[in-house]
C-alpha positions in Angstrom: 0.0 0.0 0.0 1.1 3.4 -0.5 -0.1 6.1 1.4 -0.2 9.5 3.0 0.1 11.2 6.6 3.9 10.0 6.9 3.1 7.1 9.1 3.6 3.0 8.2 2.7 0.0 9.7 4.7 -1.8 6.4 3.1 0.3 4.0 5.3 2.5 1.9 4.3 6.2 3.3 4.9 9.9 2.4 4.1 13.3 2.7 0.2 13.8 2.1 1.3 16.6 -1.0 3.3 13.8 -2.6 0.5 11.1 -2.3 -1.7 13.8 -3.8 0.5 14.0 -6.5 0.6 10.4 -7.2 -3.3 9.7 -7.1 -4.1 12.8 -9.4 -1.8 11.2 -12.3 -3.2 7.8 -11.2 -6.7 9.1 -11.7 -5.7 11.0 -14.7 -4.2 7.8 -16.3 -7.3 5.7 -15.5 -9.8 8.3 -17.1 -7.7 7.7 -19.7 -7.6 4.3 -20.6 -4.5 3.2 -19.2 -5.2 -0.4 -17.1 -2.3 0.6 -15.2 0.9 2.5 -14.1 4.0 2.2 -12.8 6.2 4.0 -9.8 9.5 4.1 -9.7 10.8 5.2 -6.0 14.8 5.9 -5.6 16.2 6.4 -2.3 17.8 10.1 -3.5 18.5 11.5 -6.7 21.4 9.2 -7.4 23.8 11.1 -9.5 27.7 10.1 -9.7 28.3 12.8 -6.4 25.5 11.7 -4.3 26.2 7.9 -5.1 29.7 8.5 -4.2 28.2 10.1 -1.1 26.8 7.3 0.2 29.8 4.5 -0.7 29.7 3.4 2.8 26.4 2.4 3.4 25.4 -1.1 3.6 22.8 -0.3 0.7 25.2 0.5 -1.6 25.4 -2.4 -4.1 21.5 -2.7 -4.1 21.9 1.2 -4.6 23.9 0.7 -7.7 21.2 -1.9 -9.0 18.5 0.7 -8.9 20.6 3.4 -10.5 20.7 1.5 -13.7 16.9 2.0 -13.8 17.5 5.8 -12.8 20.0 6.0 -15.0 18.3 4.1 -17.7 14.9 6.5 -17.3 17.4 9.6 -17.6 18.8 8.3 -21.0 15.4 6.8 -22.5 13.9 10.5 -22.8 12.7 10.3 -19.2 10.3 7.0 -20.2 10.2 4.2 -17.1 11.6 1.3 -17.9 10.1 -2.4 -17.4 11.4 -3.8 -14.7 12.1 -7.3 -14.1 13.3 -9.6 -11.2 16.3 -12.1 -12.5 19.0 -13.6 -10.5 17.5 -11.1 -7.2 18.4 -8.0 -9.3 16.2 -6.0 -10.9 17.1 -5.5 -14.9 15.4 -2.5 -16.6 14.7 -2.4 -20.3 12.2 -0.6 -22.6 8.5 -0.8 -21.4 6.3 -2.6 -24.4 
């Protein structure tokens, strides 16, 4: 579940503006035909500085595993990728 208020009990919560945001281009998208939509959710704007930031952490190689999806969205004209589960890594190629 995704939700508002900033509070989780296993849920994946935000700020209420943000949840806003995300149910207004769900809604949007439905009206509009589409049978679905995706989210993509990165821990922080992982450019080459903020990665290298955060080389420590115990996240990191899972880190570098979702930066090929960020990374892949940034050089596919800002279109999310598919995202698949193989081998426990996610692999990212163009959605169909």
């Amino acid at each position: 579940m995704v939700h508002g208020n900033c509070v989780s009990i296993g849920c994946y919560a935000m700020t209420d503006e943000k949840i806003e945001e995300i149910y207004t281009i769900a809604d949007a998208a439905f009206r509009n035909g589409q049978s679905f939509f995706r989210v993509h959710v990165f821990p922080f704007r992982m450019t080459i500085e903020n990665m290298q930031r955060h080389r420590n952490s115990k996240w990191y190689p899972f880190w570098q595993n979702l930066k090929e999806g960020y990374d892949f969205f940034k050089n596919h004209g800002n279109t999310p990728p598919n995202v698949e589960v193989k081998n426990r890594r996610y692999v990212f190629n163009k959605s169909e």
